[in-house]
N, C-alpha and C positions, 0 to 999 in steps of 0.2 A: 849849745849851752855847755858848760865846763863842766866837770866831774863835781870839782870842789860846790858848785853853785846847787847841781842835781840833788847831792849830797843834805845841801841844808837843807832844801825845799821837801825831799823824802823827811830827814829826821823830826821834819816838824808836822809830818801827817800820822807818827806815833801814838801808841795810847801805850799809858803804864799801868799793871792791875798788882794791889800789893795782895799777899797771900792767896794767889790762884795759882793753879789747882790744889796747891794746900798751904800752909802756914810757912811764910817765910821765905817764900819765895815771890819772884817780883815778874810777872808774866808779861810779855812786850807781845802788844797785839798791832800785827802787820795788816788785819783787812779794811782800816779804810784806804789804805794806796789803791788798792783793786776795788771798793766805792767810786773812785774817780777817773775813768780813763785818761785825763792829760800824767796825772800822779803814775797809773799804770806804764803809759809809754814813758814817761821818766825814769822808770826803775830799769824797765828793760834798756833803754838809753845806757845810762849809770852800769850795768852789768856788762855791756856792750864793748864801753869805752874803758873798763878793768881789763877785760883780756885784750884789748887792742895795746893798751900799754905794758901790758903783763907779756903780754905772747909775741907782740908782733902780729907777722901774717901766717905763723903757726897754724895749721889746720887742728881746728876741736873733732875731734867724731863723735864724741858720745856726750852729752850732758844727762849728770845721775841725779835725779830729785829723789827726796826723801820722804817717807807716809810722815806726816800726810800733806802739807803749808809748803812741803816743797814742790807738790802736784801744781800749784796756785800758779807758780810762774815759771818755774822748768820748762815744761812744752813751749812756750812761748817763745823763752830764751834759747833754746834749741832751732824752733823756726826761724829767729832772727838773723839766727849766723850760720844755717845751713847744716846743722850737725840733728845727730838721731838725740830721741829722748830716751832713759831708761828708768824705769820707777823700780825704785828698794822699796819693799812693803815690809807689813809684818807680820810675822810666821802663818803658814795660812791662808795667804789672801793671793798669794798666785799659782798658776796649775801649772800643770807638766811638772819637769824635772828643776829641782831649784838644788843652790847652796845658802847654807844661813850662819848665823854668828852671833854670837848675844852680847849686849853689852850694857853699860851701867849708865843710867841716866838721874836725874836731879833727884826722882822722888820711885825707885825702882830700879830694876830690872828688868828685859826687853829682848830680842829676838829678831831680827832680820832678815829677808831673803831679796834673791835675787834671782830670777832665770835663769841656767846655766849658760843659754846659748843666745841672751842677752848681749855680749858685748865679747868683740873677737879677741885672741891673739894680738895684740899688737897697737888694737884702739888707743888712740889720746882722749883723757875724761877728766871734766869739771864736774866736780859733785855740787849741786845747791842746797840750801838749805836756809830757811826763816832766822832762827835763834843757835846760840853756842851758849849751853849752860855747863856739862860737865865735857863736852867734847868728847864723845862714846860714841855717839850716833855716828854722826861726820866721820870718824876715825873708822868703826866699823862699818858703814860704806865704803871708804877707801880700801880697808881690809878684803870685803867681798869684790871689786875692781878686781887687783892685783889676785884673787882666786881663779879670775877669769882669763889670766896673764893681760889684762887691762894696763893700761901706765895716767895714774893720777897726776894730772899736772898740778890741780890748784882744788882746794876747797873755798867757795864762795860762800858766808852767810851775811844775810844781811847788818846788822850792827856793827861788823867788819867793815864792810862793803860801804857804809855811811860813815864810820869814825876813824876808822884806823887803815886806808886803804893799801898804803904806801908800805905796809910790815906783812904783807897776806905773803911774799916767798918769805919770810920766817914762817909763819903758821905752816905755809904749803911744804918746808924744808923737815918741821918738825914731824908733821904727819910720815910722809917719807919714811923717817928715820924710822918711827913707829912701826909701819909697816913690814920695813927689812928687820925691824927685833924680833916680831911679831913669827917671820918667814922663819928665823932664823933660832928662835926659838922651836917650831913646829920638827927643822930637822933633827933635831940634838932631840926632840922628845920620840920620833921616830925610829930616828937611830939606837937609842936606848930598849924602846919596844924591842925593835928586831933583836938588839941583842937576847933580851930575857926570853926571849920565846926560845932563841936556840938552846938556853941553856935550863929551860924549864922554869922559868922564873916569872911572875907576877908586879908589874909595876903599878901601885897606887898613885892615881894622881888626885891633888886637891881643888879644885878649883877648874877653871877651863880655857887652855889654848886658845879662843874665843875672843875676840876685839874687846879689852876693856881697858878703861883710860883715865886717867887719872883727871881732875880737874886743872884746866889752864884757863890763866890770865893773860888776857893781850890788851 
């Protein structure tokens, strides 16, 4: 079955909720595809057949799903192409030693972690994920990757993944960028620290070095 084909037959197992979880927002609920098992293997099919044209025969090693709807089919997607699963949680909900990042979502404010020893040096990572509302989440996932010296090839969400498939290296290009401002930002704030400290000086910062993201349109 063809991408474009998979594509309609997902977009038409959609549901749309207006004003969920709060006023003015329009909430796209992904779980009857997983009520259906042929809908099920369709999706993983359809995510299958993105990095096969995306990548080639690129090896994936890590697939990152995100708390919580990206638990629903990560591991799966993972199984399918032979790569490890990794879960971003939120603050809290994994043990041992972790790193987090907070970041700004449709209706809030938020916090993410990841395992330190979660994903190596060197890893190639697809991040998943259900919906793209302000693009925080996805981005700060990507951000915690690249913590782990990770290397993000692509961010996958689904209404991407159904409508727009053919632009995901723009998304995946922008994220990127994001990340290295992000890095690059961190040193210049570093660099700064260390200086005041030699010279007895106190740096106020407002706000937080922290994955946050402006809303995008695709």
């Amino acid at each position: 079955m063809s991408l474009q084909t998979l594509q309609t037959e997902l977009k038409a197992k959609l549901r749309q909720y207006q004003d969920f979880p709060s006023k003015g927002i329009v909430f796209e609920d992904i779980l009857p595809i997983f009520q259906d098992p042929k809908s099920f293997q369709q999706l993983i099919d359809a995510f299958k057949l993105h990095i096969k044209d995306t990548f080639g025969d690129k090896k994936i090693d890590v697939i990152v799903g995100l708390d919580a709807r990206g638990f629903l089919f990560g591991p799966t997607l993972a199984l399918a192409i032979g790569a490890a699963f990794v879960p971003v949680r939120k603050q809290g909900k994994l043990p041992g030693k972790t790193v987090h990042a907070e970041f700004q979502k449709e209706y809030g404010k938020d916090v993410f972690e990841i395992q330190e020893d979660a994903i190596k040096p060197g890893q190639t990572v697809i991040v998943v994920d259900d919906i793209i509302a302000t693009g925080g989440s996805a981005a700060c996932a990507g951000d915690l990757v690249t913590k782990l010296k990770g290397e993000v090839l692509d961010c996958v969400l689904l209404p991407t993944l159904f409508l727009v498939v053919r632009s995901r290296p723009w998304f995946a290009t922008r994220l990127r960028r994001l990340f290295r401002f992000l890095r690059f930002i961190r040193s210049i704030l570093d660099y700064l620290r260390d200086v005041s400290f030699q010279h007895g000086h106190t740096i106020y910062l407002h706000g937080s070095t922290a994955c946050k993201h402006n809303k995008m349109l695709i």
